[in-house]
C-alpha positions in Angstrom: 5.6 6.8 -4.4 4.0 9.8 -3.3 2.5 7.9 -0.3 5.8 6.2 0.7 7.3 10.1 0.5 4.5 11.3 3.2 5.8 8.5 5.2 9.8 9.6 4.9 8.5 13.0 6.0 6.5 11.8 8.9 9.7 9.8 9.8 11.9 12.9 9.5 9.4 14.9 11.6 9.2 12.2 14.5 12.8 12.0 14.9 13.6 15.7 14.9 10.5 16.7 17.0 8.1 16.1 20.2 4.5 15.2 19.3 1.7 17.9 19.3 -1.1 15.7 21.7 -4.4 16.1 19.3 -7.3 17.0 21.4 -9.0 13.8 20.3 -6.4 11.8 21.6 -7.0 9.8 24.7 -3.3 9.5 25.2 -2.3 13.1 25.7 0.4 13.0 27.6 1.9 10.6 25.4 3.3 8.1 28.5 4.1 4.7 27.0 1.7 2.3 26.9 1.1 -0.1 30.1 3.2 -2.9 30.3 -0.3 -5.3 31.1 -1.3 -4.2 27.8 1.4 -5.6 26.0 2.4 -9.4 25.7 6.0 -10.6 24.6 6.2 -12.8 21.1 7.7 -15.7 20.4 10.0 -14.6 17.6 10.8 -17.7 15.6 14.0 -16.4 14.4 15.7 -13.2 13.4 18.3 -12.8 10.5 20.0 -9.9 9.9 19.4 -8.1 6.4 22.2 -5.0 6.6 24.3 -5.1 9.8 26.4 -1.4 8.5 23.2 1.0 9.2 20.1 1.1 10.6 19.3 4.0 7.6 17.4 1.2 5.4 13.2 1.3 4.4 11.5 -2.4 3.9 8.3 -2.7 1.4 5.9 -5.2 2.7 7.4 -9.2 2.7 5.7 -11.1 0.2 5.2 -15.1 0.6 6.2 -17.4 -2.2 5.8 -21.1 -1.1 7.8 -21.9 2.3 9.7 -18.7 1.3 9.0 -14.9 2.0 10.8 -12.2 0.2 11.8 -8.6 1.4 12.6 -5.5 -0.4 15.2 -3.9 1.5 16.0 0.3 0.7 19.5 1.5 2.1 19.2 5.3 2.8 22.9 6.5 3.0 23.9 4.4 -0.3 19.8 4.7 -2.1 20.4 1.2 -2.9 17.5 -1.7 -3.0 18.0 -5.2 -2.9 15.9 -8.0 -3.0 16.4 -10.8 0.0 14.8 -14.5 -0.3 14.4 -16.1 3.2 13.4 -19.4 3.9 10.0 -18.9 6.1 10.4 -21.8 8.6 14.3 -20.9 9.6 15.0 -17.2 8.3 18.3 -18.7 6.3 18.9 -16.4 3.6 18.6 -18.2 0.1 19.7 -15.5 -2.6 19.8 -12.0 -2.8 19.0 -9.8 -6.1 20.1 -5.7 -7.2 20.8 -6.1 -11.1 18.7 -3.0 -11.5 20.0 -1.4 -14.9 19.1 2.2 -13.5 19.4 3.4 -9.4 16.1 2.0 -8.0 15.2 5.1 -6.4 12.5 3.4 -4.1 10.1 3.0 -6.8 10.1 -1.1 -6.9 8.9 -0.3 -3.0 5.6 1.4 -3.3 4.4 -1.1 -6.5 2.2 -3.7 -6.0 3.4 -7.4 -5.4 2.3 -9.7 -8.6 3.7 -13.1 -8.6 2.4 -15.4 -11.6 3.7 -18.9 -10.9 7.4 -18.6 -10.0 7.4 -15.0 -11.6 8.1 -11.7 -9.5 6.7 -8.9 -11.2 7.7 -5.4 -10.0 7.9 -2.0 -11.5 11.0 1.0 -11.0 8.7 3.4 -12.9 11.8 3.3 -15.5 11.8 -0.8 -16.1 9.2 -3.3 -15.3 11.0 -6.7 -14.0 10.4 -10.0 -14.2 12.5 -12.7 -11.4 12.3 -16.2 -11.3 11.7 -16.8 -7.5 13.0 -19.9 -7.7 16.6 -18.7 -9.4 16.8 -15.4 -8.0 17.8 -14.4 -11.5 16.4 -11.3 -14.0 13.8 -13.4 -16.5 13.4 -10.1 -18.9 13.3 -6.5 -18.2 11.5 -4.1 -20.1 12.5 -0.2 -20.0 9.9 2.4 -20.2 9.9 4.3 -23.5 9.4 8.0 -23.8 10.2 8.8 -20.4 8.8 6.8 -17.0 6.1 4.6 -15.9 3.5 4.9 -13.1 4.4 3.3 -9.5 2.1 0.5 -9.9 1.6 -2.6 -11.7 -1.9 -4.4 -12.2 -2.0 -8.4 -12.7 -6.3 -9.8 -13.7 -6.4 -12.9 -15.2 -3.5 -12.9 -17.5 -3.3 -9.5 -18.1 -1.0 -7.1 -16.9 -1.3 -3.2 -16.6 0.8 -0.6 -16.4 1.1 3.3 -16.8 3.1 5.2 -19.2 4.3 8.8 -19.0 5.7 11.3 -20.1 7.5 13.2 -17.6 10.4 15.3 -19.7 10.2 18.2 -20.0 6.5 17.8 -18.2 3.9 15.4 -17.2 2.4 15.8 -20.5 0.4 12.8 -20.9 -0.3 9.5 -18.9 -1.4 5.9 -20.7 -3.0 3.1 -19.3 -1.7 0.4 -21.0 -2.0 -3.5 -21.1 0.0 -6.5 -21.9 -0.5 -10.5 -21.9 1.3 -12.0 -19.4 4.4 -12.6 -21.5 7.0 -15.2 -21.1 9.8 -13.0 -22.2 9.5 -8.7 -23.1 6.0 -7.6 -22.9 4.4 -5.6 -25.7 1.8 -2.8 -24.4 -1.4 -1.9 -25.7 -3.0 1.7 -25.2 -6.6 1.3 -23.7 -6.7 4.9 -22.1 -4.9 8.0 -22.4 -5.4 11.7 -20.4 -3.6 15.2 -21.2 -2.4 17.9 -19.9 -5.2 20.5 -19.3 -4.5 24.6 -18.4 -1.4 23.6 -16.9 -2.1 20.6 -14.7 -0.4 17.5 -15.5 -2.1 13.9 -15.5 -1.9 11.2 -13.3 -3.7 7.8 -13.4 -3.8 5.3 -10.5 -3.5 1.3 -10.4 -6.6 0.0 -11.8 -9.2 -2.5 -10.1 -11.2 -4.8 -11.9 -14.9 -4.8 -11.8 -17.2 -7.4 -13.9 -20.6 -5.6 -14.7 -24.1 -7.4 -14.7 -23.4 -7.7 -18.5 -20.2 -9.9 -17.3 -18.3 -6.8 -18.9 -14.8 -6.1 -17.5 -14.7 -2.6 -16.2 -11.5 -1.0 -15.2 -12.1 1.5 -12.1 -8.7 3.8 -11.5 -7.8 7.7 -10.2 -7.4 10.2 -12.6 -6.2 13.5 -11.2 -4.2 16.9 -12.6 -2.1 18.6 -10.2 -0.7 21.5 -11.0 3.5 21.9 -9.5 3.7 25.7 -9.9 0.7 26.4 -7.2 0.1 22.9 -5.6 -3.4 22.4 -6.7 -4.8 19.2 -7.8 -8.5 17.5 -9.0 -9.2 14.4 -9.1 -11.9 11.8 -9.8 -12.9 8.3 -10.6 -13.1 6.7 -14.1 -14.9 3.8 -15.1 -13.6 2.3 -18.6 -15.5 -0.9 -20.1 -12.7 -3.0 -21.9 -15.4 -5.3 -24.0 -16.8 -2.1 -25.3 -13.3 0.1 -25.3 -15.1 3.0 -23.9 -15.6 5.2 -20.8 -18.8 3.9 -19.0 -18.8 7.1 -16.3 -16.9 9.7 -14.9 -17.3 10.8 -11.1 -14.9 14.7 -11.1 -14.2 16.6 -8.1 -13.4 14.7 -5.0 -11.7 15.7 -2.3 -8.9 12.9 -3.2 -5.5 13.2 -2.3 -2.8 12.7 -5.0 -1.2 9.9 -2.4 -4.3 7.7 -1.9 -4.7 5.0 -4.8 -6.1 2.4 -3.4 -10.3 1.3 -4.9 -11.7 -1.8 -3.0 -14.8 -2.9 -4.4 -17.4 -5.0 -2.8 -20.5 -6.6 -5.4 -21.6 -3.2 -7.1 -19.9 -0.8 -4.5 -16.2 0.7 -4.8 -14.9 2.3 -1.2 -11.9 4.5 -1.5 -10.1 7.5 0.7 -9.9 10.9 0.2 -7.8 13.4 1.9 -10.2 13.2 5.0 -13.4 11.5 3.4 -14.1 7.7 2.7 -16.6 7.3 -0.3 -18.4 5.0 -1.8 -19.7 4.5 -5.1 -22.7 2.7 -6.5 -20.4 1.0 -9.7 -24.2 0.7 -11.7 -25.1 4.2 -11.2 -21.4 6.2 -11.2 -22.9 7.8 -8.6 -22.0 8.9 -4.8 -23.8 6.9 -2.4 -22.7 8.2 0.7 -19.8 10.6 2.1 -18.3 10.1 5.3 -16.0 13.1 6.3 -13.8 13.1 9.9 -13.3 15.6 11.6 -10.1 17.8 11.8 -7.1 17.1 12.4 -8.3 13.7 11.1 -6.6 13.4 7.7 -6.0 9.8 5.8 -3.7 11.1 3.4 -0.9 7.8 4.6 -4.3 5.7 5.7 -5.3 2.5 4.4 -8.7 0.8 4.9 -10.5 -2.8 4.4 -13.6 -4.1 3.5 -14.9 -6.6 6.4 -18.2 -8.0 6.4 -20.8 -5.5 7.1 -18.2 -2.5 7.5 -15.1 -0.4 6.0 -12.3 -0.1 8.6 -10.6 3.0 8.5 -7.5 4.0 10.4 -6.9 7.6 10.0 -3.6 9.3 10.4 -4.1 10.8 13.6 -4.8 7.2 15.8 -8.3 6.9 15.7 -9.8 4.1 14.0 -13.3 3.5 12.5 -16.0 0.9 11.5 -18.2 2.2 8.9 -21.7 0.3 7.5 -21.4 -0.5 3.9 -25.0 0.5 3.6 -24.7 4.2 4.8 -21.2 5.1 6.3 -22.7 5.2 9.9 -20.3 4.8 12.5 -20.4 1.7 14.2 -17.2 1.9 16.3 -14.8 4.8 17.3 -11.9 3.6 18.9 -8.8 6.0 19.8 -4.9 5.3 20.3 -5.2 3.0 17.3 -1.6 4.3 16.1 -0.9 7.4 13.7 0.9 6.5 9.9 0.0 3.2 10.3 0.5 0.3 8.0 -1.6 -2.2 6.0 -4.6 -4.1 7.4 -3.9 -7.8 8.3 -7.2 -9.9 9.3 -6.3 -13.5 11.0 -8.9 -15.2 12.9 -11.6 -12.1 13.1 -8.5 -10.2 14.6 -6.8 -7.1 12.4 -3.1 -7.2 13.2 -0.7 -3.8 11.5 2.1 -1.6 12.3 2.6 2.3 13.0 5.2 4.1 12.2 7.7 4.4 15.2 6.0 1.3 17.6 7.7 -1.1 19.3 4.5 -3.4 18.8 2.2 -4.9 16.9 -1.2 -3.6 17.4 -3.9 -6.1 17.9 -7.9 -4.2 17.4 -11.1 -6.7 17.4 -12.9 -5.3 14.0 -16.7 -6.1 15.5 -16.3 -4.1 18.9 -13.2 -2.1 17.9 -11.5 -3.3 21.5 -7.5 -3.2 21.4 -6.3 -6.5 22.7 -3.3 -7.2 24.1 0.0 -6.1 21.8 2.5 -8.5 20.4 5.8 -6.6 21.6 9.0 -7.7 19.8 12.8 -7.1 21.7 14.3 -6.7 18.4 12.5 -3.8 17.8 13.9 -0.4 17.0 11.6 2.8 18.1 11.7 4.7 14.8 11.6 1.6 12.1 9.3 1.2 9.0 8.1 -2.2 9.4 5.1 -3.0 7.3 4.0 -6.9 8.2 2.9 -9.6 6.5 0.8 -12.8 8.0 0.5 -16.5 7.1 -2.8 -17.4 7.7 -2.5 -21.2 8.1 0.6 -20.7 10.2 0.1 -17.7 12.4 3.2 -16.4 11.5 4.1 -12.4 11.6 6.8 -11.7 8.9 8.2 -7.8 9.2 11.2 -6.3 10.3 13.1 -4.8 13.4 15.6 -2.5 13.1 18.5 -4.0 10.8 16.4 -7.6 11.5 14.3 -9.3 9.7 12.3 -11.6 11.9 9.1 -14.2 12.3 6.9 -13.6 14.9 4.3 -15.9 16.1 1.2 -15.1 16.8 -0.5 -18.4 18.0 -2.1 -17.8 21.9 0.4 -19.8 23.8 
């Protein structure tokens, strides 16, 4: 939630103001891109999702079968509703909002779980279950003793979730655990942090990592932040389910309170900080290396993936890297990447992702770091969120322009 608030921000700020060129940019004086380097798409069809505003925020579309389903946020009403498409033809199939309280965003910044024909989603104050196929509420399942965390973790057939209590304060946050249930599910403490001096806990989506012991270790954020003076500290917890114990502890990074994301990789766990990517040797609990950008550089609404040989990292401020796994060396700089961009999609050794106010989807080759020609959509409005979504045996771009959503193809004619 707090990552999906940076990005309302940023959107305030780039409608309200001119951009400050960074001197790192290569592309200060902000002209539009060349028309050569931008190819038009073949969009397969278009079906509009709320033709009264163009105030509306879309999580990222998820693909069920021959269907794909987006979360659509209306701004001047705060109402969410889920939409079902059919993926070949874009003909709406049902639509869903039996929310029991006001959605208030939450259900878009969770992660997507689907367990057979089973939606899983989270408003902090329920956690949902929808049959795909019915576009009906299976269960719901309200939060006691205040709200729940942002996120939602499915491994095997467990599911995991965070409790807290927010009222009167964040006084304490759970990690907690449940079968995959067919009806309500029934939560089991594994892990539980306090408030400490004044700074109230948080505790990110776990990751799953199995030891050389074949031991299932649960690797997750913990941070304090205190609201009264903006200060926060954070670090990375290791916590062994066979043994029900904390295996290490890793305090004081330089982690932002709206990065989660851990991506792990044999005994190595990568993750952001405010402007470092780290990574982790998972047998030690140590640091194995560090590498911090240089200012104005920030990844605070960043993402990154694991490739190979390398981390990708596209910063906030459009520059892109490729980092060894081995030692965080740069092996690729490349600039004009896009600032407040979205998710990482790899099809056919190409990365394919939004930015924030683009009319296009940028295309970046992840071995040389070379920007390829850009899918450009007509649909497109200039200041939509539009995160995408790719089927890989198809070739198809789901994601959405303006009050649109549409399929774009991204098969070389």
């Amino acid at each position: 939630m707090l990552r999906f608030s940076c990005l309302l921000l940023l959107l305030s700020l780039f409608m309200n103001c001119k951009k400050v060129p960074s001197e790192l940019s290569t592309n200060e004086d902000q002209t539009p891109f060349p028309q050569d380097t931008c190819v038009a798409s073949t969009v397969l069809w278009k079906t509009i999702l709320t033709p009264d505003t163009s105030d509306f925020f879309t999580d990222k579309p998820v693909l069920y079968k021959d269907q794909v389903l987006f979360t659509v946020w209306r701004d001047f009403d705060q109402s969410e509703k889920l939409f079902m498409l059919d993926a070949a033809t874009g003909e709406i199939k049902w639509e869903w909002s039996d929310y029991i309280y006001h959605p208030s965003l939450y259900s878009s910044t969770g992660q997507h779980i689907i367990r057979d024909n089973i939606y899983y989603f989270t408003t902090q104050y329920e956690v949902y279950a929808i049959d795909l196929d019915l576009g009906a509420t299976k269960w719901v399942y309200t939060v006691p003793e205040g709200t729940g965390e942002v996120y939602l973790t499915l491994h095997e057939d467990w599911l995991f979730h965070g409790h807290v209590k927010k009222y009167p304060a964040n006084t304490h946050s759970h990690l907690v655990v449940a079968p995959l249930p067919a009806q309500r599910p029934q939560w089991d403490t594994l892990y539980s942090t306090y408030i400490q001096d004044g700074y109230s806990p948080y505790m990110g989506p776990p990751v799953v990592w199995e030891n050389p012991d074949q031991e299932q270790v649960l690797l997750f954020k913990e941070s304090h932040y205190n609201f009264s003076n903006h200060n926060s500290y954070s670090g990375i917890t290791a916590f062994n389910m066979n043994q029900k114990e904390v295996s290490w502890k890793i305090d004081s990074f330089d982690i932002s309170t709206t990065v989660e994301l851990i991506i792990t990789k044999g005994n190595l766990a990568f993750f952001e900080g405010y402007r470092s990517v780290f990574c982790v040797d998972l047998l030690t609990g140590t640091i194995r290396w560090q590498q911090e950008f240089p200012r104005p550089q920030t990844l605070a609404s960043s993402n990154i993936m694991v490739l190979d040989d390398r981390v990708i990292v596209n910063t906030d401020t459009d520059d892109m890297y490729a980092l060894s796994i081995e030692s965080g060396y740069t092996i690729w700089r490349s600039r004009d990447s896009g600032s407040t961009c979205w998710d990482l999609n790899e099809l056919n050794g190409q990365l394919y992702y939004t930015c924030l106010g683009e009319r296009f989807i940028q295309v970046v080759d992840p071995y040389t770091g070379e920007h390829l020609p850009k899918a450009c959509s007509p649909f497109r409005a200039p200041t939509s969120i539009s995160d995408l979504t790719i089927h890989p045996e198809k070739g198809v771009a789901y994601t959405v322009d303006g009050f649109a959503a549409v399929a774009i193809s991204l098969k070389e004619e």
